[in-house]
N, CA, C and O atoms as a GROMACS GRO file, in nm:
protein
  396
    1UNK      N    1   7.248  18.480  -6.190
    1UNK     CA    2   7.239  18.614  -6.137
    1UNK      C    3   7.093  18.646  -6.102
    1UNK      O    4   6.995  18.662  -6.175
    2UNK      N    5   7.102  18.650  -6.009
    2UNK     CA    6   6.932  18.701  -5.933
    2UNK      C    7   6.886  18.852  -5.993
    2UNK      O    8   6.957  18.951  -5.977
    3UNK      N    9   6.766  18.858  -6.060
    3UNK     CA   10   6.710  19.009  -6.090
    3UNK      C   11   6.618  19.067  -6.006
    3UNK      O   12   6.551  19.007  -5.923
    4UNK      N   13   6.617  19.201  -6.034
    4UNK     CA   14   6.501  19.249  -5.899
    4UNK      C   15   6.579  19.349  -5.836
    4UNK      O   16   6.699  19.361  -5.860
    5UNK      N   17   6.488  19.455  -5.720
    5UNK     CA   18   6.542  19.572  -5.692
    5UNK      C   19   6.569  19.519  -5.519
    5UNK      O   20   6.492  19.464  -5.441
    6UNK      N   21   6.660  19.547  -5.509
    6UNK     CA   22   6.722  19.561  -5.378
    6UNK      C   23   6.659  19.688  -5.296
    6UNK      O   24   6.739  19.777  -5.321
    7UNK      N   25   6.583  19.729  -5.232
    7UNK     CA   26   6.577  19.885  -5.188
    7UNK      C   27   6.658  19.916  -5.059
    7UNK      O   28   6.633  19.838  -4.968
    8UNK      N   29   6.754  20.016  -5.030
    8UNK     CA   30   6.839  20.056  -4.911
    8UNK      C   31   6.764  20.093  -4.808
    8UNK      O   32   6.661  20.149  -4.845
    9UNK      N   33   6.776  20.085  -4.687
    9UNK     CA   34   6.720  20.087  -4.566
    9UNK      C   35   6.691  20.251  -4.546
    9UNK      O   36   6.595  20.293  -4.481
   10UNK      N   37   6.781  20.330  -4.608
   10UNK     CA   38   6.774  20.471  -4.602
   10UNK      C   39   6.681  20.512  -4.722
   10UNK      O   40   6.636  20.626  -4.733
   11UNK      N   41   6.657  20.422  -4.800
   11UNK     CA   42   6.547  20.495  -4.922
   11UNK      C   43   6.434  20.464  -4.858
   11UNK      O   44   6.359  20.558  -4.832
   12UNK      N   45   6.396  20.326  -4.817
   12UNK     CA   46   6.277  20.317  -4.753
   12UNK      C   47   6.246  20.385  -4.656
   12UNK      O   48   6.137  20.443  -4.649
   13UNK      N   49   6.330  20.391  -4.568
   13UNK     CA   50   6.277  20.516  -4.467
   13UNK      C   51   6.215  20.630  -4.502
   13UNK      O   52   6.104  20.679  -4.483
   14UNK      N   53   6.324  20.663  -4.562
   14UNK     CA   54   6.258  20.789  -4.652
   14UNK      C   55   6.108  20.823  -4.702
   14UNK      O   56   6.028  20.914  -4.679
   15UNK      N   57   6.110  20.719  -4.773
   15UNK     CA   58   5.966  20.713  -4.825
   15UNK      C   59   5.871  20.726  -4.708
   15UNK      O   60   5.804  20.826  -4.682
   16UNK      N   61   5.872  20.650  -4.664
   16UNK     CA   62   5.782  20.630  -4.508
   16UNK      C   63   5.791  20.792  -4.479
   16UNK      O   64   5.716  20.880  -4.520
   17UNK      N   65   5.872  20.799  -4.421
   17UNK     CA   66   5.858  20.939  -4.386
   17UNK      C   67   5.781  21.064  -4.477
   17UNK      O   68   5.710  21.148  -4.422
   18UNK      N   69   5.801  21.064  -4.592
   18UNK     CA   70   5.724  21.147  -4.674
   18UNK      C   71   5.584  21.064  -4.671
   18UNK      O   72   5.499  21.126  -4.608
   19UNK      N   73   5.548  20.964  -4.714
   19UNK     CA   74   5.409  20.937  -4.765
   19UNK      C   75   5.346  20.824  -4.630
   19UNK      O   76   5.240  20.764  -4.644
   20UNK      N   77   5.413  20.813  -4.533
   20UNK     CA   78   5.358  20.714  -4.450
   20UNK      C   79   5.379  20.764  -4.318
   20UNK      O   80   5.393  20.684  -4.225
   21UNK      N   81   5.381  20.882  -4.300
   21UNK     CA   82   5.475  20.980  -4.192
   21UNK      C   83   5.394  20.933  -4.023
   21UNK      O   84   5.456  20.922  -3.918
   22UNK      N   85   5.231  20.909  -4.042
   22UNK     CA   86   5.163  20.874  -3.949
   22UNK      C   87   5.196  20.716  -3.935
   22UNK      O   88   5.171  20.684  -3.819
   23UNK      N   89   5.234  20.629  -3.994
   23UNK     CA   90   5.271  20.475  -3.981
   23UNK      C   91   5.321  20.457  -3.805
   23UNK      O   92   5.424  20.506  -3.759
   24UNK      N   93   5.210  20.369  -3.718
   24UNK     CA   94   5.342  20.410  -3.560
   24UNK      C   95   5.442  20.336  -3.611
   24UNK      O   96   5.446  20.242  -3.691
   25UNK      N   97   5.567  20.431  -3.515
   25UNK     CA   98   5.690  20.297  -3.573
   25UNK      C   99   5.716  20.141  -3.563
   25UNK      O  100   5.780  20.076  -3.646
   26UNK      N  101   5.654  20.089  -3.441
   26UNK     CA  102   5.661  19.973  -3.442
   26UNK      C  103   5.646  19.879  -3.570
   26UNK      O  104   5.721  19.784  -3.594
   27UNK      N  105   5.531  19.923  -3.654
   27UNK     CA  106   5.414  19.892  -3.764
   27UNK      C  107   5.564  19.864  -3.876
   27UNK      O  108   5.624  19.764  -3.915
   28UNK      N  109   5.579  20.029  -3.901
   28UNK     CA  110   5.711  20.097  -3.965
   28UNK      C  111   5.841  19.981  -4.003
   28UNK      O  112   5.875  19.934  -4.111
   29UNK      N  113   5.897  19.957  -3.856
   29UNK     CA  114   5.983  19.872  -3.863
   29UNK      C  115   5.970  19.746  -3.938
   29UNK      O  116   6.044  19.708  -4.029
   30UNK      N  117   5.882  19.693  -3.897
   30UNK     CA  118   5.845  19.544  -3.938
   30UNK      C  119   5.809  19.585  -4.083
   30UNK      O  120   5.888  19.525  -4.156
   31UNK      N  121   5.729  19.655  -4.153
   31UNK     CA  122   5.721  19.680  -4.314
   31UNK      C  123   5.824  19.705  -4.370
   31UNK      O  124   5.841  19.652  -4.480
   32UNK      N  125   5.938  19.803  -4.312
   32UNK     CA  126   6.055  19.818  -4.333
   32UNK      C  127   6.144  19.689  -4.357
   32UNK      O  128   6.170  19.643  -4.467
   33UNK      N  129   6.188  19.636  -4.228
   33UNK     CA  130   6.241  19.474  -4.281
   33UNK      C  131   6.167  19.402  -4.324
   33UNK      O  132   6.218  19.291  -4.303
   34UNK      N  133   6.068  19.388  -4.376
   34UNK     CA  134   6.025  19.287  -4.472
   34UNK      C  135   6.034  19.338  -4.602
   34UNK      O  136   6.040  19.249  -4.686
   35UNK      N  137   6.037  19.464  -4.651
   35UNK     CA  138   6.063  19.505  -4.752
   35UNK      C  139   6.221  19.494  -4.819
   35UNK      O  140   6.250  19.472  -4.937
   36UNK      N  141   6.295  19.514  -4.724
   36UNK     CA  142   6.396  19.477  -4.754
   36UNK      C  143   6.491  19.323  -4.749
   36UNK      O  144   6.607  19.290  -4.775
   37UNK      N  145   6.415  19.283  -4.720
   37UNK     CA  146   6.444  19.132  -4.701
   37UNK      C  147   6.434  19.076  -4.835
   37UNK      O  148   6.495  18.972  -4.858
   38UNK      N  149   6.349  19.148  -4.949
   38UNK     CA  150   6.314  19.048  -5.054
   38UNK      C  151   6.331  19.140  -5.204
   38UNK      O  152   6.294  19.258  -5.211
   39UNK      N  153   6.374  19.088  -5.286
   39UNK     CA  154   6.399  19.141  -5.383
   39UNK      C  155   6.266  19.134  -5.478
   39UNK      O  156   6.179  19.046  -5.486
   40UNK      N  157   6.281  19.262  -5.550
   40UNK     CA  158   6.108  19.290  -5.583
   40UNK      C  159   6.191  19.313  -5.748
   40UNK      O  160   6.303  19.354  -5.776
   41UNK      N  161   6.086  19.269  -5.829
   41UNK     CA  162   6.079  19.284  -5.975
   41UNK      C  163   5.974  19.340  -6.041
   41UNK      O  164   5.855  19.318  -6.017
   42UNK      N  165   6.021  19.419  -6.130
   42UNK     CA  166   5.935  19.540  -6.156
   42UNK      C  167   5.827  19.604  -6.114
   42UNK      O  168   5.711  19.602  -6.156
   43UNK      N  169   5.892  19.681  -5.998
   43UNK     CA  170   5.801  19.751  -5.889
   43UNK      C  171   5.828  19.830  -5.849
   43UNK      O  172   5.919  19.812  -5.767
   44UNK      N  173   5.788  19.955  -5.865
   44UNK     CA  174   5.837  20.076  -5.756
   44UNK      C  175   5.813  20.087  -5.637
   44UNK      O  176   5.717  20.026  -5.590
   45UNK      N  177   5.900  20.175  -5.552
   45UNK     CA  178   5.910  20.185  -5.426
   45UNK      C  179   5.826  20.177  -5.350
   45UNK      O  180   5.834  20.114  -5.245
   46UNK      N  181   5.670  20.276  -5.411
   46UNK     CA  182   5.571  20.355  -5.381
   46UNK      C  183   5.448  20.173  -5.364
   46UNK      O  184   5.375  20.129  -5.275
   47UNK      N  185   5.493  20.117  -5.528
   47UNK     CA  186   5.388  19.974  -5.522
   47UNK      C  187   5.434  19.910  -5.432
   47UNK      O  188   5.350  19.872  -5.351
   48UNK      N  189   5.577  19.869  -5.404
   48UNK     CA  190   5.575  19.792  -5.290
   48UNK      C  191   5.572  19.805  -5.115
   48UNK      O  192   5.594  19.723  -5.026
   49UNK      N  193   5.535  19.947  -5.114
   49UNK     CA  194   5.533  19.953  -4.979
   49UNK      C  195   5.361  19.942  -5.016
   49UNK      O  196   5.286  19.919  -4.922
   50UNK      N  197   5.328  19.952  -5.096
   50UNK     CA  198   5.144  19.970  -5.097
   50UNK      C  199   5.122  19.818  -5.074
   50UNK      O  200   5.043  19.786  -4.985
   51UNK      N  201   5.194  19.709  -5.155
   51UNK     CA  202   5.172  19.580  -5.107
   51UNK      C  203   5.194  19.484  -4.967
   51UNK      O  204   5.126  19.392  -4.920
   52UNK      N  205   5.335  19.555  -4.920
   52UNK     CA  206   5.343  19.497  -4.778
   52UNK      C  207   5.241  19.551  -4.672
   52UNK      O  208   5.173  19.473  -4.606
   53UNK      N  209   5.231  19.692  -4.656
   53UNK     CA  210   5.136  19.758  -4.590
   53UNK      C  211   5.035  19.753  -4.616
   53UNK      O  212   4.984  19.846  -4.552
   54UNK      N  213   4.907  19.671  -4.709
   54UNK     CA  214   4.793  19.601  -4.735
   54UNK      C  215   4.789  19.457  -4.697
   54UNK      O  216   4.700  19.395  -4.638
   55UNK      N  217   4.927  19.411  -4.751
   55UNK     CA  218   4.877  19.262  -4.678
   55UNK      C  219   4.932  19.268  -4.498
   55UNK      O  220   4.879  19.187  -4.423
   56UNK      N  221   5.024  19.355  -4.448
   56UNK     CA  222   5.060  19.340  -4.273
   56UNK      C  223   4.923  19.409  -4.268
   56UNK      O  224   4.853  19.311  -4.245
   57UNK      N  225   4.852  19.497  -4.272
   57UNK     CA  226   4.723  19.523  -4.233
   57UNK      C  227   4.606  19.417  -4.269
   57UNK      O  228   4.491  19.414  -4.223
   58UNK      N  229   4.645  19.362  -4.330
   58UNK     CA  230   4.508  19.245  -4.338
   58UNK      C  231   4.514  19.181  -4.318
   58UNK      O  232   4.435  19.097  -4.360
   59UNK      N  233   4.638  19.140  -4.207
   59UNK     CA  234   4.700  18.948  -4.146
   59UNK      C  235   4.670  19.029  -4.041
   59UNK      O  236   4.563  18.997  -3.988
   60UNK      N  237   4.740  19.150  -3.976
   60UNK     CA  238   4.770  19.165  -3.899
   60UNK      C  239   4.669  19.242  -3.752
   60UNK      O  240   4.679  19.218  -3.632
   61UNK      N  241   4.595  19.318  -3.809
   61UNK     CA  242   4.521  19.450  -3.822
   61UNK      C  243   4.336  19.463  -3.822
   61UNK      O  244   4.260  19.539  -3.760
   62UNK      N  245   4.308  19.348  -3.924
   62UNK     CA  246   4.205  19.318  -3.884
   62UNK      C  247   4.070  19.143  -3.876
   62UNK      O  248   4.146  19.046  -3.884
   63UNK      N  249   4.028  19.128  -3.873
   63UNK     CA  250   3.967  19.001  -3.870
   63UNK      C  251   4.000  18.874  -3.994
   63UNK      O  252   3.971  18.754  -3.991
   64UNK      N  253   4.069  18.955  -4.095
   64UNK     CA  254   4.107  18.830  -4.223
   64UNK      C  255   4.153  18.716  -4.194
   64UNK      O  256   4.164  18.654  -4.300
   65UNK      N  257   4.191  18.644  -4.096
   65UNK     CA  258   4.234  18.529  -4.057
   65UNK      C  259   4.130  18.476  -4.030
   65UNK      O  260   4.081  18.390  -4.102
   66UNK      N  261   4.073  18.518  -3.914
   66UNK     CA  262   3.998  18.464  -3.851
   66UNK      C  263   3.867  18.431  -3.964
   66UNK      O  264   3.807  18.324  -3.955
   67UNK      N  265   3.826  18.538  -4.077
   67UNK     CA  266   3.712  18.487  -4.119
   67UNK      C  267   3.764  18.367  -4.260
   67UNK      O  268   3.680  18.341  -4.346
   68UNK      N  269   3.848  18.330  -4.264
   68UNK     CA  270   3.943  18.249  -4.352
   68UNK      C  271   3.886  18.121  -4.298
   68UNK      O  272   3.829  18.037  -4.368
   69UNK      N  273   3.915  18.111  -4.109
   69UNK     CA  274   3.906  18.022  -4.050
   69UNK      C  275   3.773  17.933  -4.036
   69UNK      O  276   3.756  17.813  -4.015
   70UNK      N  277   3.670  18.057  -4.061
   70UNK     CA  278   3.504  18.029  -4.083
   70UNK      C  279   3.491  17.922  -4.232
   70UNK      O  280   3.516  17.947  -4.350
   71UNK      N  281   3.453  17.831  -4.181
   71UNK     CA  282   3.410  17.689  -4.287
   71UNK      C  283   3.326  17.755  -4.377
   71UNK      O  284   3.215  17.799  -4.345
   72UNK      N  285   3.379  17.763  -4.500
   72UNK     CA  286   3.333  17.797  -4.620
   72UNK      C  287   3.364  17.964  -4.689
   72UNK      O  288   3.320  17.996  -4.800
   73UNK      N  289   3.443  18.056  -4.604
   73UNK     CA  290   3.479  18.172  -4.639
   73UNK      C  291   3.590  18.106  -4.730
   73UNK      O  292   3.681  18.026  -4.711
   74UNK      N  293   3.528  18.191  -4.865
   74UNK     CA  294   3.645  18.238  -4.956
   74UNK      C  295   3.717  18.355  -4.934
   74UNK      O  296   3.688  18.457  -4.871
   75UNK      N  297   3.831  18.315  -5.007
   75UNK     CA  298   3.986  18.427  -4.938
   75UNK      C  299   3.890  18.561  -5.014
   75UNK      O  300   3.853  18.652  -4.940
   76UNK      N  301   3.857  18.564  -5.158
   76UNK     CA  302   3.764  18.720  -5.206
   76UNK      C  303   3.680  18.728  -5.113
   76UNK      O  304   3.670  18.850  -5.095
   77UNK      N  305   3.604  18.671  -5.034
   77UNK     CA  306   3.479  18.714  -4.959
   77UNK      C  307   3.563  18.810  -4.843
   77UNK      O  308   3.565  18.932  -4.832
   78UNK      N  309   3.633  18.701  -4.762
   78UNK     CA  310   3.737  18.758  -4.633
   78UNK      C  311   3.775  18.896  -4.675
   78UNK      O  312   3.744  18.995  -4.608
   79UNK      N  313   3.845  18.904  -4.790
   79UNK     CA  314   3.904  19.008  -4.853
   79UNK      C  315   3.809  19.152  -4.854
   79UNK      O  316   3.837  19.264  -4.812
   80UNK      N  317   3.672  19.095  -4.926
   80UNK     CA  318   3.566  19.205  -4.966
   80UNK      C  319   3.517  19.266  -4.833
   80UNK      O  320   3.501  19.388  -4.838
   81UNK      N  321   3.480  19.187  -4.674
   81UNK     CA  322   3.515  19.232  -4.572
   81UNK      C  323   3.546  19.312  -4.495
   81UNK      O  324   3.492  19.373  -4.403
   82UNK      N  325   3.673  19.305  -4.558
   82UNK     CA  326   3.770  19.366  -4.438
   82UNK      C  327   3.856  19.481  -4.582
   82UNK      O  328   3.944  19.554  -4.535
   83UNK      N  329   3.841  19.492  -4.692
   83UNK     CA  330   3.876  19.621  -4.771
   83UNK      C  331   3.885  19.735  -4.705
   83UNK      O  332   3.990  19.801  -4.700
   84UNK      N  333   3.725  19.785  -4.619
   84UNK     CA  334   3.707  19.901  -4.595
   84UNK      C  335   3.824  19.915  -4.523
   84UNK      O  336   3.922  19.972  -4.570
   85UNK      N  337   3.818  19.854  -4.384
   85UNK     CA  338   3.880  19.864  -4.307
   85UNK      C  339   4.046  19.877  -4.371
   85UNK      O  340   4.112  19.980  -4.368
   86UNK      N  341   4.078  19.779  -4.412
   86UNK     CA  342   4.214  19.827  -4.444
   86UNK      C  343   4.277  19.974  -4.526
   86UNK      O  344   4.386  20.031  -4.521
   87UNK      N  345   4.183  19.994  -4.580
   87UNK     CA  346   4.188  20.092  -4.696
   87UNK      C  347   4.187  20.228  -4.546
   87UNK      O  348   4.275  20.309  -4.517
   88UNK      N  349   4.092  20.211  -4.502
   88UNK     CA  350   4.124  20.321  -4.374
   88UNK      C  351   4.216  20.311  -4.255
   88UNK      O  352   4.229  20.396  -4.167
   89UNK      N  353   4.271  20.207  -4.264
   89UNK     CA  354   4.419  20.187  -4.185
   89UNK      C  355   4.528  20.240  -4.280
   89UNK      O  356   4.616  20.297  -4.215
   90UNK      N  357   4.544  20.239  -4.374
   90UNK     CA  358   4.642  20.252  -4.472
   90UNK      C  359   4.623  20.442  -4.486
   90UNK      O  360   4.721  20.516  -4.491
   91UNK      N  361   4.479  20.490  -4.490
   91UNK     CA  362   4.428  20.624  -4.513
   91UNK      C  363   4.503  20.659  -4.365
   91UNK      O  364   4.590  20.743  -4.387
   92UNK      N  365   4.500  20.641  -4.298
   92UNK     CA  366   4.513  20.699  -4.162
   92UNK      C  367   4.696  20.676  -4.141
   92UNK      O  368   4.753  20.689  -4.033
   93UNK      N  369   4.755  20.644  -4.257
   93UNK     CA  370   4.919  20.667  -4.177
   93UNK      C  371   4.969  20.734  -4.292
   93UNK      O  372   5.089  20.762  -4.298
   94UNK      N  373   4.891  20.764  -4.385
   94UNK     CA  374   4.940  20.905  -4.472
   94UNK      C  375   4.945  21.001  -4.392
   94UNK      O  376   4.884  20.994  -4.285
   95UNK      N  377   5.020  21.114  -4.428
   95UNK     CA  378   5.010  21.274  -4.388
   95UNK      C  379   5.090  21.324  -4.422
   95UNK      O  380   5.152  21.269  -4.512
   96UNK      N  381   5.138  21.459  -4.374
   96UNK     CA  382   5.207  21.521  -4.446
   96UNK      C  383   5.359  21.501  -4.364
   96UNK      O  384   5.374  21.488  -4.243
   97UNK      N  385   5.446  21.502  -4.450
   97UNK     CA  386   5.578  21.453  -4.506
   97UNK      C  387   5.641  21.465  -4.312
   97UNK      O  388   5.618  21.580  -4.274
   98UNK      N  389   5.710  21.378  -4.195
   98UNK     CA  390   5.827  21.454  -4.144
   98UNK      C  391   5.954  21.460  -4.177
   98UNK      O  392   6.003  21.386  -4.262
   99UNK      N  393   6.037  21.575  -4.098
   99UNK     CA  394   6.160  21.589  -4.168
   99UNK      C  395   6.278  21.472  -4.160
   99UNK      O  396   6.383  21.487  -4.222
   0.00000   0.00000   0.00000
């Protein structure tokens, strides 16, 4: 028997909508099915959208690949980087709740 939380396509939305309300949807979608694609163990709703939407913003969003790709970058260095930036991609799709 597999353990772990299943989350419904209508709870996640949800959430998004209250705490991620600025997310564009395109972004939205794709965090959305990947969230639900995978069964999460002991994690709330709130931690795992904080984890998909930190790491799709840091593959996706800004230079972390590419400085990965630089001969001799460690993944913490890449990481230390590009923080700000993500941390203000992530700041910028909060707002207040739509209906």
């Amino acid at each position: 028997m597999q353990q772990g939380t299943l989350f419904t396509r209508r709870t996640v939305e949800r959430h998004f909508r209250k705490h991620q309300a600025r997310c564009p949807p395109e972004y939205r979608e794709i965090l959305i099915e990947r969230i639900l694609a995978k069964r999460w163990t002991e994690a709330s709703l709130g931690k795992v959208v904080g984890i998909v939407a930190s790491t799709f913003a840091r593959h996706q969003l800004t230079d972390y690949d590419r400085l990965l790709a630089i001969s001799g970058m460690a993944r913490a260095e890449a990481r230390l980087i590009v923080s700000r930036e993500v941390s203000d991609i992530l700041e910028s799709w909060r707002s207040t709740a739509l209906p």
